[in-house]
C-alpha positions in Angstrom: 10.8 -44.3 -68.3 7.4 -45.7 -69.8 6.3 -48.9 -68.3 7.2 -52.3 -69.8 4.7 -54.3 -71.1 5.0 -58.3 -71.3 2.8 -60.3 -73.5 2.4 -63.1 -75.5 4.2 -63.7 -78.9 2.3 -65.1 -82.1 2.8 -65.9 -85.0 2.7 -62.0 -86.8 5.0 -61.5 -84.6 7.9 -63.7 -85.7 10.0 -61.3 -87.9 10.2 -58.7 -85.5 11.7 -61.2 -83.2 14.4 -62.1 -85.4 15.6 -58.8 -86.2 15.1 -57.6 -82.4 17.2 -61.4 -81.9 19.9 -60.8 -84.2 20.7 -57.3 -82.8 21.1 -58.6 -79.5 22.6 -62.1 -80.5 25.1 -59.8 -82.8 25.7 -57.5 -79.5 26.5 -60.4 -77.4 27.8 -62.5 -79.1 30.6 -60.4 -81.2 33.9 -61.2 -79.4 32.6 -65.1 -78.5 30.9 -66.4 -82.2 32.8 -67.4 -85.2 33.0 -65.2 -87.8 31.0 -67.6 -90.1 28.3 -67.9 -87.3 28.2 -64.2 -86.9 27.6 -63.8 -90.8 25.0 -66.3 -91.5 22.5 -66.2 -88.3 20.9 -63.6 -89.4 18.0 -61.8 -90.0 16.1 -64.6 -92.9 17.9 -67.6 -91.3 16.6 -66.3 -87.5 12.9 -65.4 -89.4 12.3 -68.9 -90.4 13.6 -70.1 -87.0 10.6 -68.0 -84.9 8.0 -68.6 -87.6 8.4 -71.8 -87.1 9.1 -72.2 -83.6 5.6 -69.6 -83.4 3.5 -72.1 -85.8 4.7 -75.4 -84.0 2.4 -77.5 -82.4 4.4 -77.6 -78.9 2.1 -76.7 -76.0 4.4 -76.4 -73.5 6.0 -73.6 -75.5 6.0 -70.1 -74.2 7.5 -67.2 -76.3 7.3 -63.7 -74.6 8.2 -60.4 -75.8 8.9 -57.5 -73.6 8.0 -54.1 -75.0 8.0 -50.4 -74.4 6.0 -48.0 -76.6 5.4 -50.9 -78.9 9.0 -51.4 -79.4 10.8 -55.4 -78.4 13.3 -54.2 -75.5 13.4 -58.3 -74.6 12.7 -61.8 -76.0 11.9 -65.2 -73.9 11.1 -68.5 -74.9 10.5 -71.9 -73.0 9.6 -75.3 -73.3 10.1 -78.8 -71.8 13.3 -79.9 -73.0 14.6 -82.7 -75.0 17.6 -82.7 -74.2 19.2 -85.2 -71.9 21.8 -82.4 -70.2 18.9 -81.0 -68.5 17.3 -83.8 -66.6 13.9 -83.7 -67.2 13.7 -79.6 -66.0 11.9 -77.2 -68.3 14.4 -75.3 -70.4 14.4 -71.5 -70.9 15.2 -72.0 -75.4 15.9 -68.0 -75.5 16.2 -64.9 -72.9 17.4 -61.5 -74.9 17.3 -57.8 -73.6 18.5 -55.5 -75.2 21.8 -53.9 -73.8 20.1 -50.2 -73.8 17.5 -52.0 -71.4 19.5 -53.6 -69.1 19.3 -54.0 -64.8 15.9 -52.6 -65.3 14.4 -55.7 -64.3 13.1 -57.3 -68.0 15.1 -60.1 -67.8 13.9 -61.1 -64.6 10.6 -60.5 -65.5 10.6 -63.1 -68.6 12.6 -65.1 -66.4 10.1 -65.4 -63.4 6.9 -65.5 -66.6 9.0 -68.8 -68.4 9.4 -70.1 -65.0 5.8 -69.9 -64.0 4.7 -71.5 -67.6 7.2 -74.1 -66.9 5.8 -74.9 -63.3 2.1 -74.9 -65.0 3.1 -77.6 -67.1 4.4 -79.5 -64.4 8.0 -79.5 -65.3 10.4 -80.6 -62.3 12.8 -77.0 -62.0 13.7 -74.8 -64.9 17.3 -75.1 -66.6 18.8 -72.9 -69.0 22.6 -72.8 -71.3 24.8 -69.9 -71.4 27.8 -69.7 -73.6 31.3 -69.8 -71.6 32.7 -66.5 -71.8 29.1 -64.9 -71.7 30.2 -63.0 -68.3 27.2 -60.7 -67.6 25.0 -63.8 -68.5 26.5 -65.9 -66.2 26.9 -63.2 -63.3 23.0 -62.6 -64.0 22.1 -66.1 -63.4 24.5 -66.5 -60.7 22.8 -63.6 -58.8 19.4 -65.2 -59.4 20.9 -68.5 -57.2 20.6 -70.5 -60.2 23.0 -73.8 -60.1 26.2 -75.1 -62.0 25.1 -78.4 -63.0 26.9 -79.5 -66.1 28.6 -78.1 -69.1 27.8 -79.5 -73.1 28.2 -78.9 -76.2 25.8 -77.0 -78.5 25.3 -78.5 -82.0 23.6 -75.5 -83.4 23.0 -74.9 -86.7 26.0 -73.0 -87.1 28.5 -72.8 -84.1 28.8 -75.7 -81.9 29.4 -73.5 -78.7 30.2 -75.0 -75.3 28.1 -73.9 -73.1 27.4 -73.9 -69.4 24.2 -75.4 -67.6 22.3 -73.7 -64.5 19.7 -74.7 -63.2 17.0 -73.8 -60.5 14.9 -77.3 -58.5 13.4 -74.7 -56.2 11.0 -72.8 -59.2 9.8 -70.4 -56.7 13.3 -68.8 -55.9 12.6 -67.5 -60.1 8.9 -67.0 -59.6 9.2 -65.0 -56.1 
């Protein structure tokens, strides 16, 4: 296999991002999402999401891509968080690898990269949402000791999913 390479996203980069995020989204999502969600988070509406979420002024963003031969094989994106379900921890916004590419270790790579940001930036612990009924998701996050702390609702643009918190206080058991 040829070596995966992580790097930084910019702003030329935001299409590609979308249509490497809808694939996946589209993957994982297809027995969970509503129909009308499926249909209309696509490839424009997800393009104007990273274009602007690339443009923003947000410094404690990160957005990584993972890549092999120049093609995405996985997406991350972090930032403090402003929502109130996650207690002041940095927030993991996105973490997509493709399904061809799983248990090779990319996810825990952006993982462990987000996590790092988000300890730079002096954020107390990292926190992330999963989708209930996301299985694989929340067996991945489960093997990676992260923590059950809360369950919300997602407004979304589209699909107000319920969604399950983890969370990691000990940053170093992502960064190790």
């Amino acid at each position: 296999m040829t070596a995966i390479s992580i790097r930084s996203a910019n702003i030329g980069d935001a299409q590609m991002i979308a249509d490497f995020h809808v694939k996946v989204w589209r993957h994982t999502y297809r027995d969970l999402a509503p129909t009308e969600a499926y249909a209309a988070l696509d490839e424009q509406h997800r393009g104007k999401m990273w274009t602007e979420k690339l443009s923003s002024n947000d410094n404690s963003q990160m957005v990584l891509i993972a890549e092999v031969d120049g093609t995405i094989v996985g997406i991350g994106a972090a930032a403090r968080s402003s929502d109130a379900i996650f207690k002041g921890r940095g927030e993991i916004k996105s973490l997509y690898v493709d399904p061809d590419f799983k248990r090779r270790g990319i996810g825990r790579a952006l993982l462990a990269r987000l996590a790092t940001h988000l300890r730079s930036i002096h954020c107390q612990g990292v926190a992330l949402s999963v989708v209930k009924g996301n299985a694989p998701a929340i067996a991945f996050y489960g093997k990676l000791n992260g923590q059950q702390v809360g369950e919300y609702t997602d407004p979304g643009p589209i699909w107000r999913s319920q969604n399950i918190v983890f969370a990691w206080d000990d940053v170093a058991i992502l960064i190790g």
